[in-house]
N, C-alpha and C positions, 0 to 999 in steps of 0.2 A: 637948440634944445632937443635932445634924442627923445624918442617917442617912448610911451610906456608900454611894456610887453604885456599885450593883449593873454597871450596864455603860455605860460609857466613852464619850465626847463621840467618839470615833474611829467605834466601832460604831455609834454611831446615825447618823453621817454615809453609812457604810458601805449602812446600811438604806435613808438617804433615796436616795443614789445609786440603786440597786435600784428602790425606790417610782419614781422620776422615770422609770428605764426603762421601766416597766410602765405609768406613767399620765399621763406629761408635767408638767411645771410646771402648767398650767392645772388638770388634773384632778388634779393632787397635793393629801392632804389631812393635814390632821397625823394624822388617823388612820390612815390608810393609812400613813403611815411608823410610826407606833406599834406600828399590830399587826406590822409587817416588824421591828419591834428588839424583838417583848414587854414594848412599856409600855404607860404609860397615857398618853394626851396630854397631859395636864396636866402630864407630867414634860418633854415639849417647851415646851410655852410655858413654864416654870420657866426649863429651860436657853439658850430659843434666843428667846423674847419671841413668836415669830409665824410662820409660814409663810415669809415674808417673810427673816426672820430667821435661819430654818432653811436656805434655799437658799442667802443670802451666807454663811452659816459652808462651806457645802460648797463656795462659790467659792472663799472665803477661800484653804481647803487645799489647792485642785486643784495651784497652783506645786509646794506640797512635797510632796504625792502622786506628782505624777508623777514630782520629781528621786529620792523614794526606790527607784520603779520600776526607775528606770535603776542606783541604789544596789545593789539588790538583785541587778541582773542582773550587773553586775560583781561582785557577791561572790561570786555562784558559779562552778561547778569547770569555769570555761569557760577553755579554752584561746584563744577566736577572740574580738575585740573585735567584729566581724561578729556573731558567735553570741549576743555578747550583747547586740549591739544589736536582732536579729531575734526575741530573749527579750523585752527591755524591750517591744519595740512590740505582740506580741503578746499579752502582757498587757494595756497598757494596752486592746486593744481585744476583749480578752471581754467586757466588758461588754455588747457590742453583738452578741446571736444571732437578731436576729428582724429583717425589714425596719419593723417598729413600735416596737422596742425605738431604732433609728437614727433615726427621724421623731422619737420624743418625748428624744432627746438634742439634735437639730435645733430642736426647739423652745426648751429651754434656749439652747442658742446664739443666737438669738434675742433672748432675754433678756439676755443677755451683749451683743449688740451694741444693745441702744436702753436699754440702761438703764446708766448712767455707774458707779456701784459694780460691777455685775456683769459694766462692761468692762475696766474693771481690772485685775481676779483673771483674767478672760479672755485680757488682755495678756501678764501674770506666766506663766500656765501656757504658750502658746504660743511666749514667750521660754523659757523652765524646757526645754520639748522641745525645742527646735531649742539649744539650750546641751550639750545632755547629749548630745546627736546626735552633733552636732560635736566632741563630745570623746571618744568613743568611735570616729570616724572618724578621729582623729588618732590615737588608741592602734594603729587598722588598720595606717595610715600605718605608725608607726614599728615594727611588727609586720612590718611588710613583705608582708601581707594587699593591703593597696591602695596604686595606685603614687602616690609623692609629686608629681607634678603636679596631683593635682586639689586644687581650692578648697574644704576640708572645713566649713567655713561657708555657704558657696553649696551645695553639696550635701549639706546637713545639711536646709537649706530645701525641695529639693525631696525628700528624704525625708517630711517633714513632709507639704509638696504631697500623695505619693504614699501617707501613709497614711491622709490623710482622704478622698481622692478614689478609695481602693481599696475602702473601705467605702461610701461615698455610691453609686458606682458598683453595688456590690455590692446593697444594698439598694432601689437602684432595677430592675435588670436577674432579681435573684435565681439567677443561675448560682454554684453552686460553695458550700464553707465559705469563710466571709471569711476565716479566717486564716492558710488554707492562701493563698489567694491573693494576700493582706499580705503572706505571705513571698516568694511567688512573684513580684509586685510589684516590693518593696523591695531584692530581688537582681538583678533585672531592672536597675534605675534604678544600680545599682554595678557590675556587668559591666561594662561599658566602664573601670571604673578600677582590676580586680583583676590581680593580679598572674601 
């Protein structure tokens, strides 16, 4: 009788995510993700076949991690589709608190653009955000939050634009917390359409 998994294909993606901040793809090790989840590596190469293996399963999820991000922020006691679209994005970019923590996600992305599996899940996740963008800028819209003239597909994009270039920027220059200044950003770039 095979034993029951103590902690969840979720968690240890969770870890590797973490591991990759701290040490980049290249210097990623499955041990390094092991000791970040409390296994043994051998429970990785079981679940995941290889290194290799282990970073496309985290590509895999990025689409539906991030549409649950934005899931999650509309579940809560948010009265502003605004409010929770400035929730969704600042989640998704804690990850990211150190100017080393953003180079070795950089790196990944890398990865993601010369290697054709890991462009994929690359594609999926960057459609997945600019979809859930856009569809909380329409709930703005008809909230009456933001005026029905603007293109909330074309500005759902450069929201996008604006939250990977508010952290790049950020970790290049080191002025300020990123995520005060994501929000301060991504309000910036919607002013011109509020109501």
């Amino acid at each position: 009788m095979a034993r029951p998994r103590t902690t969840s294909d979720e968690a240890i993606l969770q870890a590797t995510a973490r591991a990759i901040g701290q040490h980049g793809p290249n210097g990623l090790t499955l041990g390094a993700v092991a000791k970040e989840a409390g296994l043994a590596p051998a429970t990785l190469v079981q679940r995941f076949g290889s290194k290799r293996g282990l970073m496309l399963a985290l590509a895999e999820r990025a689409p539906d991690d991030t549409r649950a991000v934005f899931a999650r922020a509309r579940a809560a006691a948010h009265r502003s589709p605004i409010e929770a679209l400035l929730d969704a994005l600042v989640t998704l970019a804690v990850g990211v608190s150190t100017p080393t923590e953003m180079a070795n996600n950089l790196a990944f992305l890398q990865l993601d653009l010369t290697d054709p599996e890991f462009r994929a899940h690359a594609a999926a996740q960057a459609a997945a955000f600019r979809e859930e963008t856009a569809a909380l800028l329409d709930a703005a819209v008809f909230a009456r939050e933001l005026r029905d003239v603007m293109d909330t597909a074309r500005t759902a994009r450069s929201v996008q634009v604006v939250f990977n270039g508010t952290l790049l920027l950020w970790a290049v220059d080191g002025q300020g917390d990123p995520l005060t200044l994501l929000r301060a950003d991504v309000e910036d770039t919607l002013r011109p359409y509020r109501t």
